[in-house]
py3Dmol code that shows the C-alpha trace and the ligand (Angstrom):
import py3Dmol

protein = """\
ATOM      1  CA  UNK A   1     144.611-114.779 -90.665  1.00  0.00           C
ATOM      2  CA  UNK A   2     143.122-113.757 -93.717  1.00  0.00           C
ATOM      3  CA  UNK A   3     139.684-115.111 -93.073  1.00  0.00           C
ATOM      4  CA  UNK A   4     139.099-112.736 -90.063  1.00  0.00           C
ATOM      5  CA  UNK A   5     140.427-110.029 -92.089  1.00  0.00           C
ATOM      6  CA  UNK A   6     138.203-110.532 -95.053  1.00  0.00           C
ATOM      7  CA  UNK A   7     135.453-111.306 -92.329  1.00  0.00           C
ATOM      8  CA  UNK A   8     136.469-107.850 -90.315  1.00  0.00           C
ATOM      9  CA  UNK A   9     135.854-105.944 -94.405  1.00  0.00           C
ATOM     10  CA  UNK A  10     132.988-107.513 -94.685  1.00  0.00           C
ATOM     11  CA  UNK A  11     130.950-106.418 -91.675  1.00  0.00           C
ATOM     12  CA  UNK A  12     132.432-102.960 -92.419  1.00  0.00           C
ATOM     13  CA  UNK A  13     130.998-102.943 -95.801  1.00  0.00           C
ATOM     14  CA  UNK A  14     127.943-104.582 -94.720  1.00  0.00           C
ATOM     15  CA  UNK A  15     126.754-102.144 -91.479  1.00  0.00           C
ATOM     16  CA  UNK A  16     128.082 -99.068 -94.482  1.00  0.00           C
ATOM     17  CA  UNK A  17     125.681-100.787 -96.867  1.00  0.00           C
ATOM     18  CA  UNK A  18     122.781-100.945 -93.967  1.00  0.00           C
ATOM     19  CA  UNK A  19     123.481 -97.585 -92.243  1.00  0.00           C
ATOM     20  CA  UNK A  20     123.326 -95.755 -95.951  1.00  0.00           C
ATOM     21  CA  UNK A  21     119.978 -97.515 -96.548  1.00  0.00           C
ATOM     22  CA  UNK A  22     118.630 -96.693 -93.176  1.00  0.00           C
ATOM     23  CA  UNK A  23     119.759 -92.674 -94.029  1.00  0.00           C
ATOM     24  CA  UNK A  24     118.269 -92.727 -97.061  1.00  0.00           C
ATOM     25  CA  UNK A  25     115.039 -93.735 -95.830  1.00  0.00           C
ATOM     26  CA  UNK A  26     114.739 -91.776 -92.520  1.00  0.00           C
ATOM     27  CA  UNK A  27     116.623 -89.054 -94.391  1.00  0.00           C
ATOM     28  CA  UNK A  28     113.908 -88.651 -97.333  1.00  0.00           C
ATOM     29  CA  UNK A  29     111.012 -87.975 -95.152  1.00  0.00           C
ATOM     30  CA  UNK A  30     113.333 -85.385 -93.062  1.00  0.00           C
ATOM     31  CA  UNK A  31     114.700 -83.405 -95.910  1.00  0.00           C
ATOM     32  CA  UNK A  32     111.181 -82.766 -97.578  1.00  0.00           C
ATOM     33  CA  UNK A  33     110.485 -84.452-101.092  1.00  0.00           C
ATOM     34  CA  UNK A  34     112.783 -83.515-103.671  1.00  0.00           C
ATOM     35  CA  UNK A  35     111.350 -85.989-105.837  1.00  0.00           C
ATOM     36  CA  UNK A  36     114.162 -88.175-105.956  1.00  0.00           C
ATOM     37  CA  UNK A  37     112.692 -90.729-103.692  1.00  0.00           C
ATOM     38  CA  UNK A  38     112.338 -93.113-106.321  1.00  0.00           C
ATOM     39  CA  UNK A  39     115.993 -93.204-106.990  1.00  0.00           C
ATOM     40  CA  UNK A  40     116.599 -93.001-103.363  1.00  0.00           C
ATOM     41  CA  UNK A  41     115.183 -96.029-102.981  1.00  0.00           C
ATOM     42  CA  UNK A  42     116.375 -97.806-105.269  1.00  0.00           C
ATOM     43  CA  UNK A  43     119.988 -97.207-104.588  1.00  0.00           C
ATOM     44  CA  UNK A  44     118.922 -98.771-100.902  1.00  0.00           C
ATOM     45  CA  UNK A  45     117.673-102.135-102.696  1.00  0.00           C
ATOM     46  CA  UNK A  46     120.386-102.388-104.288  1.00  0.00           C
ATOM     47  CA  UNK A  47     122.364-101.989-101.094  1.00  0.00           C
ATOM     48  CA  UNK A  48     120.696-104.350 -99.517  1.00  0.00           C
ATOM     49  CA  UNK A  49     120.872-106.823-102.100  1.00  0.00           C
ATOM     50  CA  UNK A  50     124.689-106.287-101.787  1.00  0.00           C
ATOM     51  CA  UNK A  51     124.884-106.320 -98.087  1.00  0.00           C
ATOM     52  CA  UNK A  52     122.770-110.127 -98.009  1.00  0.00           C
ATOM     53  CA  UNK A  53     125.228-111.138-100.640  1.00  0.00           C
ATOM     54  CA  UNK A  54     127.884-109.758 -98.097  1.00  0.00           C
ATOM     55  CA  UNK A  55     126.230-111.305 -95.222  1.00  0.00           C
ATOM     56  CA  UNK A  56     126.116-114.550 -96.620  1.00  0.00           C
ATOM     57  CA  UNK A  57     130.073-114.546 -97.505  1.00  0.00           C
ATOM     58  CA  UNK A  58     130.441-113.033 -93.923  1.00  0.00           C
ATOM     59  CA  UNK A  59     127.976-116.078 -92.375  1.00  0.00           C
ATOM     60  CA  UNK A  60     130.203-118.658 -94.152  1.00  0.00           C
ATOM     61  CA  UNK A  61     133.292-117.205 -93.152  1.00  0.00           C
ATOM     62  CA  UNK A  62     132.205-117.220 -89.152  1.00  0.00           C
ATOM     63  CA  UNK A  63     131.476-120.851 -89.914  1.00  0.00           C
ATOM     64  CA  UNK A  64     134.447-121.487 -90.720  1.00  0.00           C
ATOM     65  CA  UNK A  65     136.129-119.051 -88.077  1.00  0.00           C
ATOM     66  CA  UNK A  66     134.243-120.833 -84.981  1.00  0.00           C
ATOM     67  CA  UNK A  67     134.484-124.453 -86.259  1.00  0.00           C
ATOM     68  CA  UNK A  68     138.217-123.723 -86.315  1.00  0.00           C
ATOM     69  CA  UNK A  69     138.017-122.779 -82.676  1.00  0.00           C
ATOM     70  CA  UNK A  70     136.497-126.200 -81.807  1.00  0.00           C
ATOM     71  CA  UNK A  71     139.116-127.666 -83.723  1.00  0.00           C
ATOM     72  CA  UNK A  72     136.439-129.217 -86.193  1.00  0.00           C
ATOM     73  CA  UNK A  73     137.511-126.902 -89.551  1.00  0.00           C
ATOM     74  CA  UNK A  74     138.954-129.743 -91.785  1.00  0.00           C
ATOM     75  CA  UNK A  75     136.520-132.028 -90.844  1.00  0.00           C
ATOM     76  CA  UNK A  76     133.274-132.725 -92.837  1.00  0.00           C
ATOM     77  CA  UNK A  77     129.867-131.680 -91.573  1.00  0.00           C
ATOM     78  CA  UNK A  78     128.650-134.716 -92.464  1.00  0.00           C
ATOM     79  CA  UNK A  79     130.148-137.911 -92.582  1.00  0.00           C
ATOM     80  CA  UNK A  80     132.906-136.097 -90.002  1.00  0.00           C
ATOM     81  CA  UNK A  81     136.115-137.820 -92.462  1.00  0.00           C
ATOM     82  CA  UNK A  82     139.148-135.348 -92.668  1.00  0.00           C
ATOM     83  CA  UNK A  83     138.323-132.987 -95.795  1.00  0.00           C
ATOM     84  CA  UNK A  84     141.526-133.055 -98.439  1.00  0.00           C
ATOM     85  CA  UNK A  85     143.575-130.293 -97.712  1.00  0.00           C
ATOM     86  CA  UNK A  86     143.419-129.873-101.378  1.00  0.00           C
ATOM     87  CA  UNK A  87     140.265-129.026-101.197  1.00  0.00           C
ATOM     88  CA  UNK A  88     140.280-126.511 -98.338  1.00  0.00           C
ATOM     89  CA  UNK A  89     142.910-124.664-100.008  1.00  0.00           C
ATOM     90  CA  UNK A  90     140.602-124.338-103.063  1.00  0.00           C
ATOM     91  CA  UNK A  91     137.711-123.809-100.892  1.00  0.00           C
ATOM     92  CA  UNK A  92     138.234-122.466 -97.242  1.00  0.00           C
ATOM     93  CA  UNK A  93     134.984-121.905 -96.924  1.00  0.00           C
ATOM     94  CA  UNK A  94     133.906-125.938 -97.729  1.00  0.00           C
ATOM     95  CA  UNK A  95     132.419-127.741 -94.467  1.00  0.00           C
ATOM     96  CA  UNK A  96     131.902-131.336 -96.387  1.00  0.00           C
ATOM     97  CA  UNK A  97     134.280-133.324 -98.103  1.00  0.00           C
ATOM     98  CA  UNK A  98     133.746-133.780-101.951  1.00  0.00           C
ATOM     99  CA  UNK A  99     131.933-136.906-101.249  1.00  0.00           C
ATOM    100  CA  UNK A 100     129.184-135.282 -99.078  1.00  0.00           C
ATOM    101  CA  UNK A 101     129.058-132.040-101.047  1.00  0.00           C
ATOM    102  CA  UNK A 102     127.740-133.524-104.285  1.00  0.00           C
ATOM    103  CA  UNK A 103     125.376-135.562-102.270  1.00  0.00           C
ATOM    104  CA  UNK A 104     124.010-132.206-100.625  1.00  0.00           C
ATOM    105  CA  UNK A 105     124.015-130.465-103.506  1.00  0.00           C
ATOM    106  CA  UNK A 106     122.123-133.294-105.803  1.00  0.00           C
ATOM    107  CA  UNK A 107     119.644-132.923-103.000  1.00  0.00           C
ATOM    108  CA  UNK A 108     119.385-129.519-102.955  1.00  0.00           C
ATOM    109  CA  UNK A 109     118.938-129.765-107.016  1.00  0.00           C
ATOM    110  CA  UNK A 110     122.256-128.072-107.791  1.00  0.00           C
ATOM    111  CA  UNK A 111     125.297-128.556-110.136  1.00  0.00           C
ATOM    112  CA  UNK A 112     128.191-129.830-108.040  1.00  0.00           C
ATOM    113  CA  UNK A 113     130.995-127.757-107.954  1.00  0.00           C
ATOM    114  CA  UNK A 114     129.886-125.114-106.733  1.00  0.00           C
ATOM    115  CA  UNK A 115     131.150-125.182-103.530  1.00  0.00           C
TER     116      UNK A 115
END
"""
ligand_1 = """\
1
ZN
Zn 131.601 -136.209 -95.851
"""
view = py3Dmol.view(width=600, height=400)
view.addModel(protein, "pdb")
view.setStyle({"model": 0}, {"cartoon": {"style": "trace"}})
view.addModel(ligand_1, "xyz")
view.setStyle({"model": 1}, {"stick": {}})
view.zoomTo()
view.show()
């Protein structure tokens, strides 16, 4: 299924991501200062950054991966109505139907559609 693939690429990129920011900052102090911490460091934010961005994709996915072990994908989180297969195709990741997403989402002070 492609879900578990793109799920199995994502925590591959995402423990790369963590285990290159953990070396940088165990490996500064070990290798002596070169003065290039600064950079160092940087490049590990902006791992990190990438690697939440990652985890949240990754979070979704499982989601969707376990709810379609309980035989719930397809049906919204919500209201619990069949979502339109139209819309899972668009949106795989989706866990309401339209109905219930805009409603969330006008809650949560967002423009629909995003999900
Ligand atoms: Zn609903």
């Amino acid at each position: 299924m492609a879900l578990l693939e793109r799920a199995r690429a994502l925590r591959s990129e995402i423990s790369a991501k963590l285990g290159d920011a953990a070396t940088d900052a165990s490996g500064s102090g070990r290798q002596g200062d070169y003065g290039d911490q600064a950079f160092a460091s940087g490049e590990s934010s902006l791992d990190l950054a990438e690697a939440g961005r990652d985890l949240q994709e990754l979070r979704g996915i499982e989601t969707v991966v376990s709810a379609i072990d309980d035989g719930r994908y397809g049906s919204c989180v919500d209201c619990g109505d069949q979502i339109a297969l139209a819309r899972l195709q668009a949106q795989p990741l989706a866990m309401r139907c339209t109905a219930c997403q805009q409603r969330a989402e006008r809650a949560r002070g967002e423009r629909p559609g995003s999900l």
